[in-house]
N, C-alpha and C positions, 0 to 999 in steps of 0.2 A: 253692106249693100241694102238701100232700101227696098222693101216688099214692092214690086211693078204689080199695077190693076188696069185693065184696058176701059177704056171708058170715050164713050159717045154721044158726043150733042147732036141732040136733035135740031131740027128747022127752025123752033120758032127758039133755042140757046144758044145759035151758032154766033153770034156776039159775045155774049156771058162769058168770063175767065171760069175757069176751071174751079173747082173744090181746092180750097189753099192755105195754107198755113198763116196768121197774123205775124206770128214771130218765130223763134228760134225755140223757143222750149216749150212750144203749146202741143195741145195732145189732139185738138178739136181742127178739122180744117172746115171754114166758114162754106156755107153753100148760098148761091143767090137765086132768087125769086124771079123764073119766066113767064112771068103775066104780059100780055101783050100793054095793058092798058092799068091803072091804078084799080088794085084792091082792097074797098077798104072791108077792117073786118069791126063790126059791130060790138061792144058790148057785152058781157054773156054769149057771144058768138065763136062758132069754129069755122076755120075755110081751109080745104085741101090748097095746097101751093104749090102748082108746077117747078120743077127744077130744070126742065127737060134733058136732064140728064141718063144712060143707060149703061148700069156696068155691071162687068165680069168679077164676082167676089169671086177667089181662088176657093177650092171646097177646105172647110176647117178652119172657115174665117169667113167674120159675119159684118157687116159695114153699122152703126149703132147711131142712128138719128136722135142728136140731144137738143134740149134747148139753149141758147146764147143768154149767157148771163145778165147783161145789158139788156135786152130788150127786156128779161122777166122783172129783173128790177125798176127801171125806169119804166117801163111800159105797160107792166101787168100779161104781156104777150110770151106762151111757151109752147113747146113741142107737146101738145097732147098726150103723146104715148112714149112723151119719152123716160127710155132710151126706146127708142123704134128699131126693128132690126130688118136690115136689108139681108136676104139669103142668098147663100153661094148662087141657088138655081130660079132668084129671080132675074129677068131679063125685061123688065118694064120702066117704064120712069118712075120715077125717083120722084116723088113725091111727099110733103110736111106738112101734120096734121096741125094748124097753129090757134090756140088760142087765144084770147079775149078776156082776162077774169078784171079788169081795169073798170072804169066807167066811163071810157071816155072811145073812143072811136079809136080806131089803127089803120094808116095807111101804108099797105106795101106798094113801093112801086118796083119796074123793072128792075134788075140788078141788088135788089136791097137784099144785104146777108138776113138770113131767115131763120137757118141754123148749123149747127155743127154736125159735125160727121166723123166719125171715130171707128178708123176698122181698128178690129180685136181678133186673135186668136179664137178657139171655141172648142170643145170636146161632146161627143155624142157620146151619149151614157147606155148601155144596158141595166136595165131596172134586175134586183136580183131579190127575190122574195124570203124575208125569213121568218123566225119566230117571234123576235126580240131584235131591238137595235142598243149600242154599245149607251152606256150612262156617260154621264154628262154631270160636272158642278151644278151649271145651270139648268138639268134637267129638262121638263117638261113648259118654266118659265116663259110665258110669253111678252107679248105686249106690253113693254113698260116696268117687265120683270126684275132690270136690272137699277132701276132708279134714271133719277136725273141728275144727282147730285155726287160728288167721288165718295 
């Protein structure tokens, strides 16, 4: 059985299709852009992008705002923060921080997929304080530690 989330459009997305799956084996469901009117976004520019969307994440489970692969290639255009993470105890709209690294203009209009959305599972940790943490091959190796090459 699939995981049920309750989820509400708002006034100005009550046209808008829902968050939805492209195919059969994707793991992203596409979200679309409730601008009333065309937004474009500039160049080296960000624009918050209404979803008007407002949902219930079950607690233990986090909704993950990606960018769509297509627009970042062809477009230059992605999710700022993504993966963004919508919280069980948010109850706002649903909103994509999208940008601009392109040279050339972006226009979102109504309806247009913006970005994906990926609920996930999630565990809450207790941090536990010690003296020492367990060793590792890879140790202390950071950044680039392990090569680029096999």
């Amino acid at each position: 059985m699939n995981l049920q989330i309750n989820i509400t459009r708002l006034p100005h997305a009550a046209d808008l299709p829902l968050p939805s799956y492209a195919t059969s084996g994707a793991a992203g469901m596409d979200v679309h852009a409730a601008v009333d009117q065309a937004l474009v976004v500039q160049p080296g520019s960000i624009a918050l992008v209404p979803t008007g969307l407002v949902m219930a994440i079950p607690k233990g489970f986090e909704c993950q705002v990606r960018s769509r692969s297509g627009l970042a290639a062809r477009n230059g255009v992605f999710a700022l923060n993504a993966p963004g993470t919508i919280d069980s105890d948010y109850r706002g709209e649903v909103k994509v921080i999208l940008a601009n690294i392109s040279g050339d203009p972006f226009t979102i209009e109504r309806g247009s997929r913006i970005a994906q959305l990926v609920v996930a599972r999630h565990e809450q940790v207790e941090w536990r304080a010690v003296e020492a943490v367990d060793a590792t091959e890879r140790g202390s190796g950071g950044f680039g530690s392990t090569g680029v090459h096999p």
